[in-house]
N, C-alpha and C positions, 0 to 999 in steps of 0.2 A: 929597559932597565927595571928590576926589582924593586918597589919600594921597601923602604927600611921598615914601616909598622903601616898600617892598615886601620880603618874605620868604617864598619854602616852603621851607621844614626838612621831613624826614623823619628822626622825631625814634629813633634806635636807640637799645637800650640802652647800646651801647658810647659811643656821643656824650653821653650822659645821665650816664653813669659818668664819664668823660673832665671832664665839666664840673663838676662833683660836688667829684672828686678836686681839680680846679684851683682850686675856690674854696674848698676847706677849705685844702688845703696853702699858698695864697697869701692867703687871706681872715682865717685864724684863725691868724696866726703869732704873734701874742705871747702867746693864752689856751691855745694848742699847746705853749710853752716850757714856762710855767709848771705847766701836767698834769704832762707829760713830767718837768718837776724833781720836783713832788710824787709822781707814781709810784716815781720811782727812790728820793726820801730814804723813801717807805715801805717800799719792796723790801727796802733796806740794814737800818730797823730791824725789820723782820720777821725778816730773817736772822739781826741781832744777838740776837733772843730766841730764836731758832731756835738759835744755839750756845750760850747759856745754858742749852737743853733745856725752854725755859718753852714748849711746843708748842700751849699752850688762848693765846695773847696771839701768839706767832708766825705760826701759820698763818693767823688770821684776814688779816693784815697782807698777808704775801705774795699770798693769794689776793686780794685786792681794790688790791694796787698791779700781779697781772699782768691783773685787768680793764682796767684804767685803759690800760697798755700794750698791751694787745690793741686795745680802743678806738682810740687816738690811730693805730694803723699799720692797722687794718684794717675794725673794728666799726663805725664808721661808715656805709662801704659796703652792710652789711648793709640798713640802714633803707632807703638810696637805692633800693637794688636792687628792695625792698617796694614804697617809692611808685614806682618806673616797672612793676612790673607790675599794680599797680594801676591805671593808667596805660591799657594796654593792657588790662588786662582789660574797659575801660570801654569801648572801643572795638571788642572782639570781634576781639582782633590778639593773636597771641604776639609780636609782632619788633619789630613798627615804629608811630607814629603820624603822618600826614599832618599840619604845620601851617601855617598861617598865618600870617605876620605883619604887621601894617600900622601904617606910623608915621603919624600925625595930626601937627598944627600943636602940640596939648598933650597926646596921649595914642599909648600903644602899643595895639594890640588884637591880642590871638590868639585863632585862631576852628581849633576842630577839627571834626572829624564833629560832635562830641555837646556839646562846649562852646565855651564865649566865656568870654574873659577882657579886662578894659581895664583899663588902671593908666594912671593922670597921670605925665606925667614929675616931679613933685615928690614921687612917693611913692616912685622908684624912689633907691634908698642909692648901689650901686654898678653901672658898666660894667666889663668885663675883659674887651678882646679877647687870646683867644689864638689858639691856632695852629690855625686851622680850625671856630673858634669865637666866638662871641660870646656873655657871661651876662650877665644883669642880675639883681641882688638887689634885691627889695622885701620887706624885714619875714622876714628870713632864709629868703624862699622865692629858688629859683633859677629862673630864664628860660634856658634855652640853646636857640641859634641856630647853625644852621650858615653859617660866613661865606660860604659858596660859593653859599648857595641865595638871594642879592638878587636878583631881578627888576628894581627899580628903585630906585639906587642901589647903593653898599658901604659895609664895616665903615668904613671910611675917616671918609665922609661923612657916616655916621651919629654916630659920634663927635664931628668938627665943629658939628654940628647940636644935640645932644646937652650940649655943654660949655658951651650957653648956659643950660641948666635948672639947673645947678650941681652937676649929678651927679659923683661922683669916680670917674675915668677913669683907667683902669691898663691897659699892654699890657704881655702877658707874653711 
């Protein structure tokens, strides 16, 4: 069977981070506020023990609301950066992974060197094209696609095609 549009990505760490970054900062923005507020009212009450000299109740406080803050701007990162070299280590690559993409009539399929992956469009949560990109989230895992690399078709038409599985579609 033909598939309906086509994709190779060559997938860089930088494109992996870039996608990473976009669907945390756009994906996670009302469990990001609320971090971000509990970090800071613990910051404030670690402080206020910290001017009271109460230092065994202070410091704990401060130290685990500047994780938190660490986390939300940066920690994150850390992990992604883990699974894409993991990534490539699978693949006996420092930089890059070659992949595939193929859209079916009900299913996506990525096929690397060394694996295969296929998701039903009804498993997949969200789409978000962005700028030179394309991600899908299935089960808080990330798909990213480079929008430049269709063969046959684009992000365009994929989208179209896509809105009918009731996936929710956001351009950034």
């Amino acid at each position: 069977m033909q598939p309906i549009f086509e994709n190779k990505t060559v997938l860089t760490e930088d494109l992996y981070i870039r996608g990473v970054k976009e669907y945390y900062n756009k994906g996670h923005r009302i469990s990001r506020t609320f971090g971000l507020a509990y970090a800071v009212v613990m910051a404030f009450c670690g402080m206020l023990l910290l001017y009271d000299l109460n230092f065994l109740l202070g410091i704990p406080f401060v130290l685990v609301a500047g994780l938190l803050l660490f986390w939300h701007f940066k920690g994150y990162l850390i992990s992604a950066k883990k699974s894409f070299k993991k990534l490539v280590l699978l693949h006996n690559s420092h930089y890059q992974v070659e992949m595939e993409f193929r859209f079916y009539e009900k299913r996506l399929e990525q096929e690397t060197e060394k694996t295969e992956l296929t998701v039903e469009y009804k498993n997949i949560n969200r789409m978000y094209i962005c700028q030179g990109m394309v991600l899908f989230v299935c089960d808080r895992n990330i798909i990213v696609l480079d929008a430049e690399g269709f063969i046959r078709g684009n992000a365009d038409e994929v989208k179209k095609y896509l809105g009918q599985y009731k996936i929710k579609i956001k351009s950034l």
